[in-house]
C-alpha positions in Angstrom: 0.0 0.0 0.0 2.8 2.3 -0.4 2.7 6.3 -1.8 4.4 7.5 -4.2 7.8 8.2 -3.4 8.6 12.2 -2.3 9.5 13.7 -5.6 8.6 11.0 -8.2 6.2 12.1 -10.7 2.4 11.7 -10.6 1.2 8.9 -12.6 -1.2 9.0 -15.5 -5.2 8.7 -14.4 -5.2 6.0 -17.0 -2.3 3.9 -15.0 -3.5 1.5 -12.4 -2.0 1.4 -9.2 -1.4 -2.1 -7.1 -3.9 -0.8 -4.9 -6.3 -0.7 -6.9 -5.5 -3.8 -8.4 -5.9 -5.1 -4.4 -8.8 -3.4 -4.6 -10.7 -4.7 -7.4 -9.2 -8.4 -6.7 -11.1 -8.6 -3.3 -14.6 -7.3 -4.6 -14.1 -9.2 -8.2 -15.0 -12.6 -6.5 -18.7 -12.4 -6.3 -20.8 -14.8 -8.3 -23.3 -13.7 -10.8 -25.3 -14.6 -13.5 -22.8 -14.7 -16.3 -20.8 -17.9 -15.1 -18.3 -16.1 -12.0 -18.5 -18.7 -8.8 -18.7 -17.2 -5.1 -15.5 -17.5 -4.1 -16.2 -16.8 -0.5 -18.5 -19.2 0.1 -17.2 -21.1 3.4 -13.9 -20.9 4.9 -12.1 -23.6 3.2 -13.0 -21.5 -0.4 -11.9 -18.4 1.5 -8.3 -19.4 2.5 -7.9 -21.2 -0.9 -8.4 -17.3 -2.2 -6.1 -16.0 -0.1 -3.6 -18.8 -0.9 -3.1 -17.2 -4.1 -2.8 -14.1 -3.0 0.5 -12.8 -1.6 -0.9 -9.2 -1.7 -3.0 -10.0 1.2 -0.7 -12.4 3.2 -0.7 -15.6 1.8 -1.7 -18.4 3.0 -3.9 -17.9 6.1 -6.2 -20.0 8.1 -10.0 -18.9 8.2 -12.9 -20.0 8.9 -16.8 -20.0 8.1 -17.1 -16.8 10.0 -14.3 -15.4 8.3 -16.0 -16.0 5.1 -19.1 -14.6 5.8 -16.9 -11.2 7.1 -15.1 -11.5 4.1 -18.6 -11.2 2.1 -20.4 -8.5 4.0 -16.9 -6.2 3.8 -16.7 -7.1 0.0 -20.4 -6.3 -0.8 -20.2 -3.0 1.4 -17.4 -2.1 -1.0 -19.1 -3.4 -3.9 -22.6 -0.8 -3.1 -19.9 2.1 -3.4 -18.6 1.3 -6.1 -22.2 1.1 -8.0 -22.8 4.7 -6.3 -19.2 5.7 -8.1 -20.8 4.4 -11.0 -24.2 6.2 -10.6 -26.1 3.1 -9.9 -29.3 4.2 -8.7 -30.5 1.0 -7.0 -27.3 1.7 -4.7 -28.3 5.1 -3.6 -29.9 5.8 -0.4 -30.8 3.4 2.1 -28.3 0.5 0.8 -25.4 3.2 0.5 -25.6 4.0 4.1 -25.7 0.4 5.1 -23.0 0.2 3.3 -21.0 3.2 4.4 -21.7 2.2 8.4 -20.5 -1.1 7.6 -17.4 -0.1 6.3 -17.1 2.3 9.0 -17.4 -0.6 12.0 -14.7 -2.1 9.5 -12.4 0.8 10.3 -12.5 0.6 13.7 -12.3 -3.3 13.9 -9.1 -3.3 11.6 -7.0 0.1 12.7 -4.0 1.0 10.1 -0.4 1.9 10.9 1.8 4.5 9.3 4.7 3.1 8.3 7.5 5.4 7.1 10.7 4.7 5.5 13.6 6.6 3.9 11.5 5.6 0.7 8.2 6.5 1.5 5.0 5.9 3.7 2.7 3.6 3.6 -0.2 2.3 5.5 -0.5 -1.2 7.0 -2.3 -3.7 8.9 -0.4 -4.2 11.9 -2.4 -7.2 12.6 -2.6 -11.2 11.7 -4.8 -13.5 10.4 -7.8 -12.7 8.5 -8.0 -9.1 10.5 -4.9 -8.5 8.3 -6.6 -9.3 5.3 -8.8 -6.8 5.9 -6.8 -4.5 7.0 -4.8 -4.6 3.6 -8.6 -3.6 1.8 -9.1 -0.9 3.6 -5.3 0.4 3.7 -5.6 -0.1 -0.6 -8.9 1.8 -0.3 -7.6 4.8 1.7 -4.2 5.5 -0.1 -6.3 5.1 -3.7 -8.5 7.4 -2.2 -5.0 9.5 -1.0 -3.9 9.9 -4.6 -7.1 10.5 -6.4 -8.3 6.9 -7.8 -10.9 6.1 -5.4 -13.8 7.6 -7.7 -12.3 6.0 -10.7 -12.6 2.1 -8.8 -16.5 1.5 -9.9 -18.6 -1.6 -10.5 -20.3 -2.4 -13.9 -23.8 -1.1 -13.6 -25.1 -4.0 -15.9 -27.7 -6.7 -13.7 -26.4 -8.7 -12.5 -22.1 -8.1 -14.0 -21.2 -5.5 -11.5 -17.7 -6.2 -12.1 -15.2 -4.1 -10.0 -12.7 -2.2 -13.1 -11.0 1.0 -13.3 -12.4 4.1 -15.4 -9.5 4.8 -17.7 -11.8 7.4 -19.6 -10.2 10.5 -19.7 -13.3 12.8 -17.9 -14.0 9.8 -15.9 -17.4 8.7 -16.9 -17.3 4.8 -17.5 -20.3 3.1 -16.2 -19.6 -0.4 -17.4 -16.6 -2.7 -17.3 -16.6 -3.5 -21.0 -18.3 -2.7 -24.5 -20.6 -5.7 -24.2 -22.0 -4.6 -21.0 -22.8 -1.2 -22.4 -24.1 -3.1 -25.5 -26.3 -5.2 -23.1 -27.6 -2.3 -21.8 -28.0 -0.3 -24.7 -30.1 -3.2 -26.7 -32.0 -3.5 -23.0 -32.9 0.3 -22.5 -34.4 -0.1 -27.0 -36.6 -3.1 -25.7 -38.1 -1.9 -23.2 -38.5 1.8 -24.9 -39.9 -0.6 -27.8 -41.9 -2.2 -25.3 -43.8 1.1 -23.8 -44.7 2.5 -27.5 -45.8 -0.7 -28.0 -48.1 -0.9 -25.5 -49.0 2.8 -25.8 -50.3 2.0 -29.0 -52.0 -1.2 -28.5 -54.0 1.0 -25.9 -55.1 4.1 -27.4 -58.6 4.7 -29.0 -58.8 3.4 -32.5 -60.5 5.7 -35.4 
């Protein structure tokens, strides 16, 4: 989770960082309709995860519990990211859920500042699973640190919402691929289809 070195420049806004690539690895293992598996679904599918994942410890014990943590973290994470992408359905009521959640999460998994002749960086000074999460929530505040938290956004196509990084140069993608858009875009004609349809079918004929 390191910062930029003092000095070195600024990357480009199309560059991702290895935090957000920490980032988008943790939420990016949700199922959903399109063929992804849960990949948090008990503990033993948990700590297989994590056992190919050096960024967030390695190999680590966890259990059921841990699991279920793991999913109510990643899916408080995930509602942001909808709201970054202007999701509607996110908005409100499921966005502060999501926002107290991640705040308990703050508090339950404290950072340290750890600074070198190199840098600083925040860690998780913890073990364990707590240091998993720690390692989220450290990626999530140092991408929020150098401006790439609003570009870390989930795929507002039902059910996708796929974790990616907006690359666009004013920062309005909405969808983690052309297909998605493509879904959306033949989805939005149906249904306007659909209403004129419908509208005509009902009027008064002459």
């Amino acid at each position: 989770m390191s910062s930029a070195a003092a000095g070195s420049a600024k990357p480009s806004p199309r560059t991702v960082m290895p935090v957000v690539e920490t980032v988008l690895a943790f939420v990016n293992t949700r199922a959903d309709g399109g063929g992804r598996r849960e990949l948090f679904g008990d503990g033993h599918s948990f700590a297989a995860w994590l056992a190919e994942h050096d960024e967030f410890g390695g190999e680590t014990v966890a259990t059921d519990a841990d699991a279920a943590a793991a999913r109510e973290l990643r899916d408080a994470l995930v509602t942001l990211l909808l709201a970054h992408s202007g999701d509607e359905e996110s908005l409100g009521e499921p966005l502060q859920h999501a926002e107290q959640h991640l705040r308990r999460a703050g508090a339950l998994y404290p950072l340290a500042t750890v600074v070198t002749a190199g840098g600083v960086e925040l860690a998780s000074p913890q073990a364990g699973v707590p240091r998993v999460f720690g390692t989220v929530l450290a990626a999530v505040t140092t991408s929020a640190q150098t401006g790439d938290w609003g570009r870390i956004k989930a795929c507002r196509n039902p059910p996708c919402h796929f974790g990616f990084f907006d690359r666009t140069r004013n920062g309005a993608g909405l969808y983690c691929s052309t297909g998605c858009g493509s879904q959306v875009s033949m989805r939005s004609y149906r249904q306007r289809q659909r209403r004129v349809s419908e509208a005509r079918s009902q009027s008064p004929s002459r």
